[in-house]
C-alpha positions in Angstrom: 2.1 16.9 15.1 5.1 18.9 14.7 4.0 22.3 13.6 5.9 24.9 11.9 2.5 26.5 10.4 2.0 29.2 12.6 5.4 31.5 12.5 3.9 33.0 9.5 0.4 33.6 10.7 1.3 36.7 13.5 -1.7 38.5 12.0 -4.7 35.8 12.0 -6.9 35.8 15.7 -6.9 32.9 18.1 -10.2 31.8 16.5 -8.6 31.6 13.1 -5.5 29.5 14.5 -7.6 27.4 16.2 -9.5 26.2 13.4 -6.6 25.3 11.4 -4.9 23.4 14.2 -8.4 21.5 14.2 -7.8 21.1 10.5 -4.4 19.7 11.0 -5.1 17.7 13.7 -7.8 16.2 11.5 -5.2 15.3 8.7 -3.3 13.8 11.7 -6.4 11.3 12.8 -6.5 10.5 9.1 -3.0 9.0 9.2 -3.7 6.7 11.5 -2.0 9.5 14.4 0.9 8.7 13.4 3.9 10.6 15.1 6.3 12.3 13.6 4.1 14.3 11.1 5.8 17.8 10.1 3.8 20.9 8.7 5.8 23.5 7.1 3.5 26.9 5.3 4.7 29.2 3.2 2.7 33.0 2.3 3.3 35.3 -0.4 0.9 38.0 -1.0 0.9 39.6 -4.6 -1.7 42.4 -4.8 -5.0 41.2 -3.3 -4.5 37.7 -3.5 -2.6 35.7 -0.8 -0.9 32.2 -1.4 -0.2 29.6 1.0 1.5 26.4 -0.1 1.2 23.8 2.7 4.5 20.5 2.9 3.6 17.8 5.4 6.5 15.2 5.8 4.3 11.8 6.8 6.9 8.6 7.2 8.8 8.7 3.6 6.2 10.6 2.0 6.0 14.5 1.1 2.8 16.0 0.4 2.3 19.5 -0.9 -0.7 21.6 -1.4 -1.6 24.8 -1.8 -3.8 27.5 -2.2 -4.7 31.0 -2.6 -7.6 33.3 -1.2 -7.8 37.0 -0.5 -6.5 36.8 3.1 -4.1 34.5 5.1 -6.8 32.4 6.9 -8.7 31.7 3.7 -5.2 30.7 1.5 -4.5 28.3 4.2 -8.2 27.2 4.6 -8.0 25.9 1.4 -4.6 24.8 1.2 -5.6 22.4 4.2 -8.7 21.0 2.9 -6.6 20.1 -0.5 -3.8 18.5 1.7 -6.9 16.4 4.1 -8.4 15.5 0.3 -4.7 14.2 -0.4 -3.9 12.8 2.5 -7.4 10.2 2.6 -6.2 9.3 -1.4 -2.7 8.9 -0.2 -3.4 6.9 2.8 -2.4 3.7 2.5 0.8 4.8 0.7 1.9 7.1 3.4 0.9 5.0 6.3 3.1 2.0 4.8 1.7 -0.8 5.9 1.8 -3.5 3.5 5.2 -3.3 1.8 6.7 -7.0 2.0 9.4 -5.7 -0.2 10.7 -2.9 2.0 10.8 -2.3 5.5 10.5 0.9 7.2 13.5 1.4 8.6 15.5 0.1 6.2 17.8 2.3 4.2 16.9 3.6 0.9 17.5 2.5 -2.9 20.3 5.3 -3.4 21.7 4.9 -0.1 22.0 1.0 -0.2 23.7 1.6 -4.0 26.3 4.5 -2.0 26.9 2.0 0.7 27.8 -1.0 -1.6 30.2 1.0 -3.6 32.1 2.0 -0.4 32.6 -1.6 1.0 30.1 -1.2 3.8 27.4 -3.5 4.9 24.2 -2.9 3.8 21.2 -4.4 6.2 18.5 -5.7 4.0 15.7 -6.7 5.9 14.2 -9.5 4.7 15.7 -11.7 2.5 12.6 -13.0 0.4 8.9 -11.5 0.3 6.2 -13.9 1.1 4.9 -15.9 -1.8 1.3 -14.9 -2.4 -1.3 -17.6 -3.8 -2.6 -17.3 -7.0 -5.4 -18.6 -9.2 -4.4 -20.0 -12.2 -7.0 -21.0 -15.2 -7.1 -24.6 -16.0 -8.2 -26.5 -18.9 -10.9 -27.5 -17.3 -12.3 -31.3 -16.4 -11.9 -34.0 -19.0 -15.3 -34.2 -21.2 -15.6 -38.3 -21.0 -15.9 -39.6 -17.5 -13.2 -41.8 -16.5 -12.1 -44.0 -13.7 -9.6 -42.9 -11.0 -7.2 -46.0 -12.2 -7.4 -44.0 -15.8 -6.9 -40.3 -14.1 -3.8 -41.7 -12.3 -2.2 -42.8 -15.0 -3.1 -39.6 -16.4 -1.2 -37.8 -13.8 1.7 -40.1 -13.8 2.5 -39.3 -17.5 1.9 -35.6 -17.0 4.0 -33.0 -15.5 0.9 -31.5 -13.6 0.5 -31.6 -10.2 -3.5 -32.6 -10.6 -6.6 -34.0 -12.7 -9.5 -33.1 -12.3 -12.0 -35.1 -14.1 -15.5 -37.0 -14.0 -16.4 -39.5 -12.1 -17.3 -42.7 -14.4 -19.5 -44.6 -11.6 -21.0 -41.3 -9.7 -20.4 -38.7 -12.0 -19.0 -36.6 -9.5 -16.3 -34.1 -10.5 -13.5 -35.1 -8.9 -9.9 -33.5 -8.5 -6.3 -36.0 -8.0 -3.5 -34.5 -6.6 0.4 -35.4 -6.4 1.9 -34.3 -3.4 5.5 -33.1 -3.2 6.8 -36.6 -1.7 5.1 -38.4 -5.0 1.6 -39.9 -3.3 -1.7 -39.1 -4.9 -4.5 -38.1 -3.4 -8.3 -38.2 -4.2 -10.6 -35.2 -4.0 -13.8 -36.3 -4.1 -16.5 -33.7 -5.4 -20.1 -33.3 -3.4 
């Protein structure tokens, strides 16, 4: 991890320093040690109370935190711990993993609009997201059993893709399908 915490902290001892590095490196394990993690700290000290606030640049993500204390080690003790509590809630945003929408390295909202105005070509990834499956409720089967001669012509005058209904001779619930090319085919229930 790319470090820029410890410019400010000429006054904390080696022991001090090291816990924090252990803090950040812990943050780092959390994200999946990813490279390319930047920590940036700012201190301020008004009277007896010292500030830290703590900005990590993960991927496309920005997370700040900070925190106050009475010294330097225990401002950024704290301010650590909030940005390890925000980084586990944040995970799977900042890790960016499961966006079908947007790739990684593909350019931003603002600067695909900027490049489209000037004429230039903008990449765009891919061109459709996967379709997911979905459940959809049905109506249910039909409440008098019928033959699969009668459920056919059920699904021929239809415009659904199925029937499910019961079984006359076994009374069996059973489920009739039309296939894209226009044949049926019988589901038979257990």
């Amino acid at each position: 991890m790319q470090v820029d915490l410890f410019v400010a902290t000429a006054g904390l001892s080696d022991r001090e320093r090291n816990r924090l590095q252990r803090k950040l490196d812990k943050v780092e394990r959390v994200l999946s040690g990813r490279s390319g993690l930047q920590a940036h700290a700012k201190l301020s000290r008004q009277r007896h109370l010292c500030e830290a606030e703590v900005t990590l640049r993960a991927l496309r993500h920005t997370l700040v935190v900070t925190g106050s204390g009475v010294s330097e080690f225990a401002a950024l003790h704290t301010a650590l711990d909030k940005l390890e509590r925000q980084a586990l809630r944040n995970k799977r945003k900042i890790i960016d993993t499961h966006r079908p929408g947007r790739q990684r390295d593909s350019p931003s909202l603002v600067i695909q609009d900027s490049m489209k105005r000037s004429g230039a070509a903008v990449p765009t990834g891919r061109e459709q997201a996967p379709t997911r499956l979905s459940i959809v409720p049905s109506a249910g089967t039909e409440a008098k059993p019928m033959t699969a001669e009668e459920a056919l012509l059920k699904l021929e005058g239809g415009k659904r893709q199925y029937v499910a209904y019961r079984d006359a001779d076994t009374d069996r619930v059973n489920v009739l399908i039309r296939s894209s090319d226009g044949v049926a085919e019988l589901v038979e229930g257990a």
